[in-house]
N, CA, C and O atoms as a CHARMM CRD file, in Angstrom:
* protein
*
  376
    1    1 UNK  N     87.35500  82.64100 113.61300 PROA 1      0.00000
    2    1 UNK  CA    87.32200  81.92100 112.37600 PROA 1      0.00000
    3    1 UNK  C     86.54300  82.74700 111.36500 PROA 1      0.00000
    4    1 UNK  O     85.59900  83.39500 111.81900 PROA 1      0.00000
    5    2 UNK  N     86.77000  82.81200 110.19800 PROA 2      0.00000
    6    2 UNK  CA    86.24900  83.55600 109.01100 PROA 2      0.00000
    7    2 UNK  C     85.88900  83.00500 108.24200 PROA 2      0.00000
    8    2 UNK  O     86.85100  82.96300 107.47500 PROA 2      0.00000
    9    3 UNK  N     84.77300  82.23900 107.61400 PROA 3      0.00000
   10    3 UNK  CA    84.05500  81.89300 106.78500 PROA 3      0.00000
   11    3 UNK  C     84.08300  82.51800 105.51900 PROA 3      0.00000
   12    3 UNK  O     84.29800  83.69900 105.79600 PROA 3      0.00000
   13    4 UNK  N     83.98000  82.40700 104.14200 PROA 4      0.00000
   14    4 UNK  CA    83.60600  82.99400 102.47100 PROA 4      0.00000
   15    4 UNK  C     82.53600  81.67100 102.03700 PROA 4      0.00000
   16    4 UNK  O     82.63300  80.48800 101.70900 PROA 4      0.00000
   17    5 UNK  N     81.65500  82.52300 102.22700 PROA 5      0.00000
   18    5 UNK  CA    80.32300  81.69900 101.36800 PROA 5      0.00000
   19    5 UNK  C     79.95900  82.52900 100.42100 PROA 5      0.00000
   20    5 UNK  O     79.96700  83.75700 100.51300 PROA 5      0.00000
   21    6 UNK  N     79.51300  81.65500  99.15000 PROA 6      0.00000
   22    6 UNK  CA    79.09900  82.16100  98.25900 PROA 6      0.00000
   23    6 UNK  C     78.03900  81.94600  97.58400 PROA 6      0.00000
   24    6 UNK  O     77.63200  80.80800  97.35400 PROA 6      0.00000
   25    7 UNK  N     77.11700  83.63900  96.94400 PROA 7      0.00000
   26    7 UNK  CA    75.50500  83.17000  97.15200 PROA 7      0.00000
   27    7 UNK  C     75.31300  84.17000  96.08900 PROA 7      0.00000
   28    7 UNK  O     76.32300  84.78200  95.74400 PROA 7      0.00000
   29    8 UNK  N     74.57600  84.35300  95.70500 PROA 8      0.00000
   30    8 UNK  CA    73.41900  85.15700  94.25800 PROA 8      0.00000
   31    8 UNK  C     72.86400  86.08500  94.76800 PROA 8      0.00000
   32    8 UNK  O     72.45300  86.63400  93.74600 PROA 8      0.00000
   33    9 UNK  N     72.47300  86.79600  95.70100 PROA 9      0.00000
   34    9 UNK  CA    71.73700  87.79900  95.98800 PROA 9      0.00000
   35    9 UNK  C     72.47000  88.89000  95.36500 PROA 9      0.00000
   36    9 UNK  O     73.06300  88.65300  94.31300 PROA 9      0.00000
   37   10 UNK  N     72.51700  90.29400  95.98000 PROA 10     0.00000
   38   10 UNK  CA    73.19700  91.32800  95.29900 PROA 10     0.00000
   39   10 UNK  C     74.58600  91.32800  95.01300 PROA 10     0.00000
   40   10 UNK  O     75.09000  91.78500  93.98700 PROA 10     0.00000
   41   11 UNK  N     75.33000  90.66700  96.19100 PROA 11     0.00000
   42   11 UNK  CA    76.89000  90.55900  95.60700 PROA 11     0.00000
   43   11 UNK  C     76.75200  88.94800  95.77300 PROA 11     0.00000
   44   11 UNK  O     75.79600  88.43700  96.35700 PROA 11     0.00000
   45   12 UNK  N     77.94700  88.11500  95.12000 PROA 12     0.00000
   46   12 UNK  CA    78.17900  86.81700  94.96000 PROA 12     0.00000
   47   12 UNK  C     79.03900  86.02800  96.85200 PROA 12     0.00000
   48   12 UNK  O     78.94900  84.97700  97.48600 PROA 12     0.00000
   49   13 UNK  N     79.53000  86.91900  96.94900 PROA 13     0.00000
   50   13 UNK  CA    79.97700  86.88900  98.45800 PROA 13     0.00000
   51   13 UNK  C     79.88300  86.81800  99.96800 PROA 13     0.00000
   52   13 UNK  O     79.56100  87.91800 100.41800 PROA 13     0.00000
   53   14 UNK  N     79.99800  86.20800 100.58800 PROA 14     0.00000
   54   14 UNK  CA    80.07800  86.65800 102.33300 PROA 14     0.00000
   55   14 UNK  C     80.97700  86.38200 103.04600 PROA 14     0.00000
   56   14 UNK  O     81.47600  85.26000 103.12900 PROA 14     0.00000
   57   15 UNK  N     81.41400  87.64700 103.84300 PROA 15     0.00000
   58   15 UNK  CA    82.86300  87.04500 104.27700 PROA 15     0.00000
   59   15 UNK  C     82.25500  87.24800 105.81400 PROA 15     0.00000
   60   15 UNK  O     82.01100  88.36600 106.26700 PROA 15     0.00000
   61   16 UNK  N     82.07300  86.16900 106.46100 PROA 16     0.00000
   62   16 UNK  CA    81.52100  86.13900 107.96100 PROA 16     0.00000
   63   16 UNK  C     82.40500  85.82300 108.46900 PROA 16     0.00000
   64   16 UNK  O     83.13400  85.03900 107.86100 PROA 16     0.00000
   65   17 UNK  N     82.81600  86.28800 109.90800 PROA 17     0.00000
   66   17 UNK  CA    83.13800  86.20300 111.14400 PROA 17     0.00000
   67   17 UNK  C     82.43900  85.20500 112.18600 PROA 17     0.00000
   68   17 UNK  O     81.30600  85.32700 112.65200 PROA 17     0.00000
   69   18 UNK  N     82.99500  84.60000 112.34200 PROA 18     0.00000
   70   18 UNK  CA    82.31800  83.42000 113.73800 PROA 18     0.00000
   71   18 UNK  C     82.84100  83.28100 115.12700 PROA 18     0.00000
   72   18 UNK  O     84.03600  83.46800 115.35300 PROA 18     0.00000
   73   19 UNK  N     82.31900  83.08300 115.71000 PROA 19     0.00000
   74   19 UNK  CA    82.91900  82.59800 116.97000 PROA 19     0.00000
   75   19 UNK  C     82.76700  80.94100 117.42000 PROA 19     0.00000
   76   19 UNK  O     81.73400  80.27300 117.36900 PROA 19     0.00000
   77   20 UNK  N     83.66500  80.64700 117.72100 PROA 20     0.00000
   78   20 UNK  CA    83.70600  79.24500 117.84300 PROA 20     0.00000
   79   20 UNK  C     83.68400  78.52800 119.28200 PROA 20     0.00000
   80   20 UNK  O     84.71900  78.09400 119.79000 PROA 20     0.00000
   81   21 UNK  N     82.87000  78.46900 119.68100 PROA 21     0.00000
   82   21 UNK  CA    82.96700  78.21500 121.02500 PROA 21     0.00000
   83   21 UNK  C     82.62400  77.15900 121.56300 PROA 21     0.00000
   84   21 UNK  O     81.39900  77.16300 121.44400 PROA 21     0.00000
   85   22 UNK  N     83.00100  75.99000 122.23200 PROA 22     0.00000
   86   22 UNK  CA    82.38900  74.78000 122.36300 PROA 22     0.00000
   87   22 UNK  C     81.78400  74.08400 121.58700 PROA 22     0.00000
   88   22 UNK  O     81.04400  73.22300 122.06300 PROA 22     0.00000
   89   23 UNK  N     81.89500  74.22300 120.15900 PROA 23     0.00000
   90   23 UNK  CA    81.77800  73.67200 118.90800 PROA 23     0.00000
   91   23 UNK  C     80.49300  74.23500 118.64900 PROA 23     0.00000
   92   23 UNK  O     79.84400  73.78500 117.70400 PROA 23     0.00000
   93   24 UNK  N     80.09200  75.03700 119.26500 PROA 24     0.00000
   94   24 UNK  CA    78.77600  76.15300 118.56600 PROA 24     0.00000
   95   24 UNK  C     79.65900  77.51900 117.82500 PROA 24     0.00000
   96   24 UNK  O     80.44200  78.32300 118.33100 PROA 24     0.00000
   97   25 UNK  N     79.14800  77.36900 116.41900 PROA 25     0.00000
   98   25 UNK  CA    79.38600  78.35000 115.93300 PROA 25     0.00000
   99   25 UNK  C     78.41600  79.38500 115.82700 PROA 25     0.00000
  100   25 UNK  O     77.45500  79.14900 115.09400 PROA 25     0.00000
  101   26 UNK  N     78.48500  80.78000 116.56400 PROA 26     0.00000
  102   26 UNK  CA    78.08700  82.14400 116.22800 PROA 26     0.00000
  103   26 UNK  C     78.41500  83.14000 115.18400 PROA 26     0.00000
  104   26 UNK  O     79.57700  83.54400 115.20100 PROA 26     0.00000
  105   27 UNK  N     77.52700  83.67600 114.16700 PROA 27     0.00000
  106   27 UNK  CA    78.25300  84.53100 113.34800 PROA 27     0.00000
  107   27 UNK  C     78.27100  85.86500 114.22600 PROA 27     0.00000
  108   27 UNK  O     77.31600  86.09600 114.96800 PROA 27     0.00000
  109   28 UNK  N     79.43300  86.80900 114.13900 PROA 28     0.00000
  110   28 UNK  CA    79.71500  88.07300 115.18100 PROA 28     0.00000
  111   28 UNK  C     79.10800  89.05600 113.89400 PROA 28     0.00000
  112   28 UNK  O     78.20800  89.87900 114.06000 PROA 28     0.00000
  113   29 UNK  N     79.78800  88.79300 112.58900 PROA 29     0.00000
  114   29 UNK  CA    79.08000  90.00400 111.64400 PROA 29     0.00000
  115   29 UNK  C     79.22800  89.26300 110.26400 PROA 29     0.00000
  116   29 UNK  O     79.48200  88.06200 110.16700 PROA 29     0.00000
  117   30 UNK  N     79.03600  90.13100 109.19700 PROA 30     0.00000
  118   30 UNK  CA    79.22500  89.21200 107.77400 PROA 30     0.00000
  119   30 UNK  C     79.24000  90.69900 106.93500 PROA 30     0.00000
  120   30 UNK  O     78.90200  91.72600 107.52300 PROA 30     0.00000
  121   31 UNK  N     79.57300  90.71200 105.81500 PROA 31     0.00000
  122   31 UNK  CA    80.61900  91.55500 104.97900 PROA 31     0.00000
  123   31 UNK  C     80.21600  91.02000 103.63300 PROA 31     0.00000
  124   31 UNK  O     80.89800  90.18300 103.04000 PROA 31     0.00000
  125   32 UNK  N     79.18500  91.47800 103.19900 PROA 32     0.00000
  126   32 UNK  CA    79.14500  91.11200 101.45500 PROA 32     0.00000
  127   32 UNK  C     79.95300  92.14700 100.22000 PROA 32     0.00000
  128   32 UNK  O     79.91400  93.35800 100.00600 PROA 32     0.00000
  129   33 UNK  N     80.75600  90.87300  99.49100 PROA 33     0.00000
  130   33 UNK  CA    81.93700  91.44400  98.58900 PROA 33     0.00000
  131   33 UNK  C     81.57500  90.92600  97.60700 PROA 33     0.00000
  132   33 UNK  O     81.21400  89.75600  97.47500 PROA 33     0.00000
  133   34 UNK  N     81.66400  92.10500  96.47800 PROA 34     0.00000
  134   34 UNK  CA    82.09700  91.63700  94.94500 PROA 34     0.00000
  135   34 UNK  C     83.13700  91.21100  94.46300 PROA 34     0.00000
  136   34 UNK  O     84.19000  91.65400  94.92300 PROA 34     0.00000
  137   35 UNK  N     83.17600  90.23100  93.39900 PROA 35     0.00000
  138   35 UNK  CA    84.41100  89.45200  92.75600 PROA 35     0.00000
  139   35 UNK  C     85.66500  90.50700  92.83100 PROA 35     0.00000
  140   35 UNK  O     86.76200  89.98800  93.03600 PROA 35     0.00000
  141   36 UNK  N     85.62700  91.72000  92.70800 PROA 36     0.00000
  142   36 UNK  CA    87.01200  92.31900  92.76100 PROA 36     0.00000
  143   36 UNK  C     87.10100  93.15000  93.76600 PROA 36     0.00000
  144   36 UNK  O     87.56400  94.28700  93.68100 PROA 36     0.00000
  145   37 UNK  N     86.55300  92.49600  95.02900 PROA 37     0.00000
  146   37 UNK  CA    86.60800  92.79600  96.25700 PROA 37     0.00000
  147   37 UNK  C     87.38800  91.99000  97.27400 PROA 37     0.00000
  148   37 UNK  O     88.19800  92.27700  98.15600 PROA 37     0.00000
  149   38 UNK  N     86.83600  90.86600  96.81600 PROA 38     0.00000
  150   38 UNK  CA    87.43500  89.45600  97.74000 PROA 38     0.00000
  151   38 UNK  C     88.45900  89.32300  98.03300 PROA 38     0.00000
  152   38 UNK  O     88.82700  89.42000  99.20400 PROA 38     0.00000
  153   39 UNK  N     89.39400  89.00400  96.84000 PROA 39     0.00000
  154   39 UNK  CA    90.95900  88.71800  96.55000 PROA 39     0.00000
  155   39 UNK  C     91.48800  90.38600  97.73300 PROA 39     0.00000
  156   39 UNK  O     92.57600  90.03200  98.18900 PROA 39     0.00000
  157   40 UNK  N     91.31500  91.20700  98.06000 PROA 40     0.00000
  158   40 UNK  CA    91.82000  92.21100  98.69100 PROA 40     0.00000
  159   40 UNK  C     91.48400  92.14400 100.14400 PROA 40     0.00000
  160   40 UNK  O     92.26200  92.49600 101.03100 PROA 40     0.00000
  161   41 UNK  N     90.09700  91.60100 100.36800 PROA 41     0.00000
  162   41 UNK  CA    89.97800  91.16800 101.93500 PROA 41     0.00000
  163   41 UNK  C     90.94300  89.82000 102.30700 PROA 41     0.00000
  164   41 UNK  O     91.69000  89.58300 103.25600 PROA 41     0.00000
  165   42 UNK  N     90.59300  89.11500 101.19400 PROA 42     0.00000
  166   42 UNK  CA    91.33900  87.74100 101.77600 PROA 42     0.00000
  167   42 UNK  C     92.95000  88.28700 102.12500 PROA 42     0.00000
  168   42 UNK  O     93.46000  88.10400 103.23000 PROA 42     0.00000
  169   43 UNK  N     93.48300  88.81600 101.26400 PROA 43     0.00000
  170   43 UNK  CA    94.91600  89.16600 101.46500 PROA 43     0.00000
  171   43 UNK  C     94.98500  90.14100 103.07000 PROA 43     0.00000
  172   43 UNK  O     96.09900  90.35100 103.55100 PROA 43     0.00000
  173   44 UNK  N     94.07200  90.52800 103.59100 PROA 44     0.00000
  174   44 UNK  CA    94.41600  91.09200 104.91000 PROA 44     0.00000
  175   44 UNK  C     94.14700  90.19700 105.81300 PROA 44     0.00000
  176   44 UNK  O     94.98000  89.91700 106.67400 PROA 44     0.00000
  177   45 UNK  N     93.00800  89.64300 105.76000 PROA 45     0.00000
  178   45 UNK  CA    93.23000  88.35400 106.57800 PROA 45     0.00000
  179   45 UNK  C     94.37700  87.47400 106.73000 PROA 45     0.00000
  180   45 UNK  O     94.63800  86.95700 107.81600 PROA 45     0.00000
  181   46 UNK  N     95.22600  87.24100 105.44700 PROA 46     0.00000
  182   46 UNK  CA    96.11200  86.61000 104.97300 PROA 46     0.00000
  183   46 UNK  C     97.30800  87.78600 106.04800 PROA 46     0.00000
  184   46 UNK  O     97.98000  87.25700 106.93200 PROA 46     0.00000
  185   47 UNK  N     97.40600  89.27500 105.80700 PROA 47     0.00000
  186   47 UNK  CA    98.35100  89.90000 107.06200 PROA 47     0.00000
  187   47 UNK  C     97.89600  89.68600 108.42800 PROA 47     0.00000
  188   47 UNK  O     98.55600  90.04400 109.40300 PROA 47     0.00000
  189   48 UNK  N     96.78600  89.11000 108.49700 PROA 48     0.00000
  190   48 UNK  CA    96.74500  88.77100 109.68000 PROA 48     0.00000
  191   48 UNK  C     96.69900  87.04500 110.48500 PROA 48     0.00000
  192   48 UNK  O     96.29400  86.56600 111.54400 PROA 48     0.00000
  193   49 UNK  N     97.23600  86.66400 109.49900 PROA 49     0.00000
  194   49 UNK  CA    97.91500  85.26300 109.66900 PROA 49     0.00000
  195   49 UNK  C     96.44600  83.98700 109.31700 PROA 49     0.00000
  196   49 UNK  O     96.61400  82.77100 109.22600 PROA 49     0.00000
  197   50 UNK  N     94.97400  84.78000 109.16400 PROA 50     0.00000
  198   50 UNK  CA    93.67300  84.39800 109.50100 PROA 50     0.00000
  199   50 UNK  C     93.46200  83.46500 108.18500 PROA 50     0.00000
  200   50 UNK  O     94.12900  84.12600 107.38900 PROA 50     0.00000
  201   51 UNK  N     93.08200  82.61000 107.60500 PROA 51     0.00000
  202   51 UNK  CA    93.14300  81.16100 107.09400 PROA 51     0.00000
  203   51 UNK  C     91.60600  81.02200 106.93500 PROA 51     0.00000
  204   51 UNK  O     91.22600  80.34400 107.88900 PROA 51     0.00000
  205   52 UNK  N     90.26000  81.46100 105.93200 PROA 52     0.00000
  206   52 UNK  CA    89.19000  81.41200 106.01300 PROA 52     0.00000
  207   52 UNK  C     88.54100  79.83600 105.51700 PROA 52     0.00000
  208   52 UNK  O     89.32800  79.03000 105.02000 PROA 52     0.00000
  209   53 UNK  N     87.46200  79.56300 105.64000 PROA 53     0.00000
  210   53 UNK  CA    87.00300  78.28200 104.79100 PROA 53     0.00000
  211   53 UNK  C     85.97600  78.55100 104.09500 PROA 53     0.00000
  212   53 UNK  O     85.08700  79.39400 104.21300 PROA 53     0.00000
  213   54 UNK  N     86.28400  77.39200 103.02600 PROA 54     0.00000
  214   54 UNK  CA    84.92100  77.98300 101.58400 PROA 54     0.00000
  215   54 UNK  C     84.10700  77.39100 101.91400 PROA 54     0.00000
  216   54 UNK  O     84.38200  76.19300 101.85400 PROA 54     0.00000
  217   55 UNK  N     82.24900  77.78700 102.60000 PROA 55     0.00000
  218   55 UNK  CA    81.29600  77.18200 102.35300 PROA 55     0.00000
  219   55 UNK  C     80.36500  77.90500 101.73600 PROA 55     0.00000
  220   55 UNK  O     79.92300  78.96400 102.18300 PROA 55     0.00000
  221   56 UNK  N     79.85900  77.13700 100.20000 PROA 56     0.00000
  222   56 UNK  CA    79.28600  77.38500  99.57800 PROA 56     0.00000
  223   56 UNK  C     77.39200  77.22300  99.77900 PROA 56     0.00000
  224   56 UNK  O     76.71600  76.19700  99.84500 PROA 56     0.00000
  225   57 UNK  N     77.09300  78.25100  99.81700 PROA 57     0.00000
  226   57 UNK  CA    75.26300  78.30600 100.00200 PROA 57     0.00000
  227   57 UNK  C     74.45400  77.58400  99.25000 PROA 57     0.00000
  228   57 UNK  O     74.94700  77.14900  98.20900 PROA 57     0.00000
  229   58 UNK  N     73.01900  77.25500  99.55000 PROA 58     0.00000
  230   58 UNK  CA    72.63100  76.40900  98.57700 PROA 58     0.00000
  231   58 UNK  C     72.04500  76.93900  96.89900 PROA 58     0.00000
  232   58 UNK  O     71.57800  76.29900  95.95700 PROA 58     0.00000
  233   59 UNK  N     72.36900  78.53600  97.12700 PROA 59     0.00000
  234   59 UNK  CA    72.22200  78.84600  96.41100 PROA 59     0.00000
  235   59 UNK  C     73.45700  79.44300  95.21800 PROA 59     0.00000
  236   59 UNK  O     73.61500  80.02200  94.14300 PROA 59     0.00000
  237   60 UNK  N     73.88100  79.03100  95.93800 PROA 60     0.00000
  238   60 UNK  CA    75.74300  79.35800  95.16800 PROA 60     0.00000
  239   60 UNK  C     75.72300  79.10200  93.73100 PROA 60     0.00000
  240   60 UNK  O     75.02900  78.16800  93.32900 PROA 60     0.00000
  241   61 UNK  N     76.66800  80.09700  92.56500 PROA 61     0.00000
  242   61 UNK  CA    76.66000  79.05800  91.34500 PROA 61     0.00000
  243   61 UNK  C     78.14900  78.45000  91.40700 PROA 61     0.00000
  244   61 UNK  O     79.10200  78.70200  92.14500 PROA 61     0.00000
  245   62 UNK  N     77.94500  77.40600  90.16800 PROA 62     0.00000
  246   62 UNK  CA    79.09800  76.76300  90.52400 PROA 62     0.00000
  247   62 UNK  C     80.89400  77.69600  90.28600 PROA 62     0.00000
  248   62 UNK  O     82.02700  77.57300  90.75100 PROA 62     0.00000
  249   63 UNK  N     80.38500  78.33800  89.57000 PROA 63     0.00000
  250   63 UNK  CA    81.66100  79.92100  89.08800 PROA 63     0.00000
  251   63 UNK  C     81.65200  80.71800  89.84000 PROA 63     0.00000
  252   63 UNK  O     82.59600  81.49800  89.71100 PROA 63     0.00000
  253   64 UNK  N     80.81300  80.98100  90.85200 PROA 64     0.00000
  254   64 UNK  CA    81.57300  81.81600  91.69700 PROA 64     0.00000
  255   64 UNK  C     82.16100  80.85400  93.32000 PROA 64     0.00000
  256   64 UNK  O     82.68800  81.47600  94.24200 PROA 64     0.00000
  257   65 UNK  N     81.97200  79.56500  93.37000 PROA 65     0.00000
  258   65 UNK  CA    82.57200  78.87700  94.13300 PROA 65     0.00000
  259   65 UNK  C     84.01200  78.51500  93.83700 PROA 65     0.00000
  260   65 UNK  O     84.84600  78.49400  94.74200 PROA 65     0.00000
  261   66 UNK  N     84.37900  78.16600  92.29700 PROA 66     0.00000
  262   66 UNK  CA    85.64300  77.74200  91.96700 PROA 66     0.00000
  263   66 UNK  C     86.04500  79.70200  91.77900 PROA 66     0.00000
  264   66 UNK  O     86.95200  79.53300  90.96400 PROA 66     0.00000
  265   67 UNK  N     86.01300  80.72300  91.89400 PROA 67     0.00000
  266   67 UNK  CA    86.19400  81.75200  91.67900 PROA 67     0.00000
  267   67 UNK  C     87.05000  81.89100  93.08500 PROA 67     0.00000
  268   67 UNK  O     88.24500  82.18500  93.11500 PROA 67     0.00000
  269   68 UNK  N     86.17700  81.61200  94.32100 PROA 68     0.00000
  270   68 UNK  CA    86.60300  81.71600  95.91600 PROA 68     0.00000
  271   68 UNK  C     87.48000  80.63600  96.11000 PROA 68     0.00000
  272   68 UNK  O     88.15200  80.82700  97.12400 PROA 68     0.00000
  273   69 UNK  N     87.69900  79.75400  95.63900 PROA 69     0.00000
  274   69 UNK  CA    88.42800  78.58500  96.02300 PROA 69     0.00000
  275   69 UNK  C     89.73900  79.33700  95.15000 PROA 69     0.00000
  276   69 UNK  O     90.74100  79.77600  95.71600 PROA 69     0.00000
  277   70 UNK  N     89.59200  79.36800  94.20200 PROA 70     0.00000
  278   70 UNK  CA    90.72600  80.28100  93.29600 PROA 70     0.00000
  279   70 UNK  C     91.61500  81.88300  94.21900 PROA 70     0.00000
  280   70 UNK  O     92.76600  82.30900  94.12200 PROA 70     0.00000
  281   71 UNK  N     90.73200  82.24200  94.83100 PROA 71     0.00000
  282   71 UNK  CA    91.12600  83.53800  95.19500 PROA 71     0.00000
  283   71 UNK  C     91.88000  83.19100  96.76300 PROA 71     0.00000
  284   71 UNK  O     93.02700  83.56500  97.01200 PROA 71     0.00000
  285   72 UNK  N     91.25800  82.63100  97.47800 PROA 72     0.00000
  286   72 UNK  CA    91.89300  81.72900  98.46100 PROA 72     0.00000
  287   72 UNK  C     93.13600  80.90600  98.31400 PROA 72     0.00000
  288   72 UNK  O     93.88000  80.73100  99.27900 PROA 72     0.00000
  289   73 UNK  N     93.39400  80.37200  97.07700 PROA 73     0.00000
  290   73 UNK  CA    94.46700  79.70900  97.08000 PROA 73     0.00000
  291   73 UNK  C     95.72700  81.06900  96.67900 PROA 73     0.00000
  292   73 UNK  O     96.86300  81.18200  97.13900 PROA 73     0.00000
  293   74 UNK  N     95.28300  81.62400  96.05600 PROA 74     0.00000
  294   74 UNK  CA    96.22200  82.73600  95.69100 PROA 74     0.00000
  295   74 UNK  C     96.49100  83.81200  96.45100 PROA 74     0.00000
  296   74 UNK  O     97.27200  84.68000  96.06300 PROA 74     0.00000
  297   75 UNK  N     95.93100  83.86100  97.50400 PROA 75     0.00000
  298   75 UNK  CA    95.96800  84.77200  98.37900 PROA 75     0.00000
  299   75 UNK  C     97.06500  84.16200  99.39300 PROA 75     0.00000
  300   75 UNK  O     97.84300  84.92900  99.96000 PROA 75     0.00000
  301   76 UNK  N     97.11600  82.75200  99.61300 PROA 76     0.00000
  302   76 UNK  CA    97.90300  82.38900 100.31400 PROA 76     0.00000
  303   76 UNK  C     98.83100  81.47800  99.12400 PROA 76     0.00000
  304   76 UNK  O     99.04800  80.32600  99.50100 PROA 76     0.00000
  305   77 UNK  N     99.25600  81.74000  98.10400 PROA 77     0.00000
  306   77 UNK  CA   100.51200  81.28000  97.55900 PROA 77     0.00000
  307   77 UNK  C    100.23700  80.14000  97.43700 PROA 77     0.00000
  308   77 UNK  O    101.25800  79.46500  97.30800 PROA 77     0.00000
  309   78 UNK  N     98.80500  79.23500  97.39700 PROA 78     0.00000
  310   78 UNK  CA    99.41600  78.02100  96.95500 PROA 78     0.00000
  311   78 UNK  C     99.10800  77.64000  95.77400 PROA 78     0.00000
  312   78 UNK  O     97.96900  77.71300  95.31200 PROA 78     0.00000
  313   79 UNK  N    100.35700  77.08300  95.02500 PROA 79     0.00000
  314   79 UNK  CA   100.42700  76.83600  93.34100 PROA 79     0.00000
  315   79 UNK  C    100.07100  75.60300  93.74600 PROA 79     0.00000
  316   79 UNK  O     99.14200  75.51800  92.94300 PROA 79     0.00000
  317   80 UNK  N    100.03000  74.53000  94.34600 PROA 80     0.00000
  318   80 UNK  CA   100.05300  73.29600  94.35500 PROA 80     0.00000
  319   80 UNK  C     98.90000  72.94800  94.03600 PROA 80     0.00000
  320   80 UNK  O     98.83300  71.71900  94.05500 PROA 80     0.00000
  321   81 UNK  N     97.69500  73.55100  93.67000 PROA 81     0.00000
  322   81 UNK  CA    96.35000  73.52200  93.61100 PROA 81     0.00000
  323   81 UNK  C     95.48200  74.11900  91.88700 PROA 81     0.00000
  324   81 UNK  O     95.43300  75.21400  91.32600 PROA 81     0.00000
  325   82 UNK  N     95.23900  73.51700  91.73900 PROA 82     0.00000
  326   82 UNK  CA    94.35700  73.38300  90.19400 PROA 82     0.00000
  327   82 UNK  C     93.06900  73.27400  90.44900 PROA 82     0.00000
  328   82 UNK  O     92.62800  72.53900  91.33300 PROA 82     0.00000
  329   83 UNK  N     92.19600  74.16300  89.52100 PROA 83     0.00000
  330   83 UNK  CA    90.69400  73.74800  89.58400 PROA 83     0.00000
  331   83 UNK  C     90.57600  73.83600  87.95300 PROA 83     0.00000
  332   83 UNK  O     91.12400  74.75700  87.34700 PROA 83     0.00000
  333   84 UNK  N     90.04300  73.11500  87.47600 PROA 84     0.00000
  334   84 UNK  CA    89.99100  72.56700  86.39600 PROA 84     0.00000
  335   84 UNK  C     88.51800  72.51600  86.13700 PROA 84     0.00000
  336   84 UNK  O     87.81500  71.72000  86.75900 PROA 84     0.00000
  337   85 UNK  N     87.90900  73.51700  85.04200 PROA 85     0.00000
  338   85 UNK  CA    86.20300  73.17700  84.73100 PROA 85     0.00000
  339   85 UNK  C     86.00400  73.25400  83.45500 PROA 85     0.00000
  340   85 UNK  O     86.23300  74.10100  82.59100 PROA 85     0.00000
  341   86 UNK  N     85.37700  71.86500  83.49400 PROA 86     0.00000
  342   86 UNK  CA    85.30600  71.49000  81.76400 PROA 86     0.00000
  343   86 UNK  C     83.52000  71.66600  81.92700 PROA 86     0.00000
  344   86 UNK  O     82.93500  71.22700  82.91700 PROA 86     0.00000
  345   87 UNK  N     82.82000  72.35600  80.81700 PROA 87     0.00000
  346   87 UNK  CA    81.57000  72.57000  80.25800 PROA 87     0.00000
  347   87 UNK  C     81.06700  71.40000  79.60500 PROA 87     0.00000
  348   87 UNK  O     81.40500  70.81600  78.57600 PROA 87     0.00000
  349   88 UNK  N     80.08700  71.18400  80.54600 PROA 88     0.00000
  350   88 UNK  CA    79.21800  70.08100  80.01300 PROA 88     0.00000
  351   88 UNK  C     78.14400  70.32400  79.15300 PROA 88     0.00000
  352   88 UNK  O     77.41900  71.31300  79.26400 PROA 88     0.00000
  353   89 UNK  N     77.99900  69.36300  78.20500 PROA 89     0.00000
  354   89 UNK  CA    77.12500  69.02500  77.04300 PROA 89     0.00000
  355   89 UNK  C     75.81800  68.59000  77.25700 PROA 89     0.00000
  356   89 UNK  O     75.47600  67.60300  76.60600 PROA 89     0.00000
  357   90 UNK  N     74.90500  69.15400  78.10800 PROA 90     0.00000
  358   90 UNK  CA    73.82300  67.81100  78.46500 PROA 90     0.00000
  359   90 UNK  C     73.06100  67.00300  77.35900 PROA 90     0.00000
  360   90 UNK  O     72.45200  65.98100  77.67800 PROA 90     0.00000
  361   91 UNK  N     73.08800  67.50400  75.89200 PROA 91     0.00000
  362   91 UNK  CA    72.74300  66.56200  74.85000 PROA 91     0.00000
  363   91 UNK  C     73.55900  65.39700  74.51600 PROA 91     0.00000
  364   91 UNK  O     73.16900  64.48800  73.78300 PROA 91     0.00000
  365   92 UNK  N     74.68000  65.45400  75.06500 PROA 92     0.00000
  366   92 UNK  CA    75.85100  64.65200  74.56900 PROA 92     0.00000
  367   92 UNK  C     75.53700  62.81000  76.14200 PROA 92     0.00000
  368   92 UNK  O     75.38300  62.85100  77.36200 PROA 92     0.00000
  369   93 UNK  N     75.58700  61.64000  75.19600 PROA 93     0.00000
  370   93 UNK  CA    75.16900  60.97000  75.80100 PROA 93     0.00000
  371   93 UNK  C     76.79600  60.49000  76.78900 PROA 93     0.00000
  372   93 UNK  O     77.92700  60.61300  76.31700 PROA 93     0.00000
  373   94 UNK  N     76.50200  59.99100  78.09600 PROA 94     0.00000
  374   94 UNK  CA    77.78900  59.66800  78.52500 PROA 94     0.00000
  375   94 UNK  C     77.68300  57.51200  78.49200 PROA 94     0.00000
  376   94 UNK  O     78.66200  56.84100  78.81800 PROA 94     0.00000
């Protein structure tokens, strides 16, 4: 299983490797990628039939999470999917 978490340190990225074993997950290694890095790993994973999941760190911002969720969907072709981010006003009363 292949994990993409995304975090602030030097690159925005991690593309970890796990092992899944009796519902303990082990990371085997991890792979930090820049934004115009990602979209090119995911697509080999993608030749290799491999299907990653987005978990975002607690230090994640929110643009480079909809960035991975974006690159993931396009890597595997799916149009059926919209992320939509509207900029909030925090002076503006709701």
């Amino acid at each position: 299983m292949y994990m993409v978490e995304n975090q602030i340190l030097i690159t925005p990225f991690k593309l970890v490797r796990v092992s899944n074993v009796q519902g303990s997950s082990t990371p085997l290694y991890a792979q930090y990628l820049q934004r115009d890095e990602l979209l090119g790993e995911l697509e080999l994973l993608k030749a290799r039939n491999i299907q990653p999941v987005l978990l975002p760190s607690k230090t994640s911002l929110t643009q480079d999470f909809l960035f991975a969720a974006g690159a993931i969907a396009r890597a595997w072709d799916n149009t059926r999917s919209n992320a939509i981010v509207k900029p909030v006003n925090s002076a503006e009363e709701y």
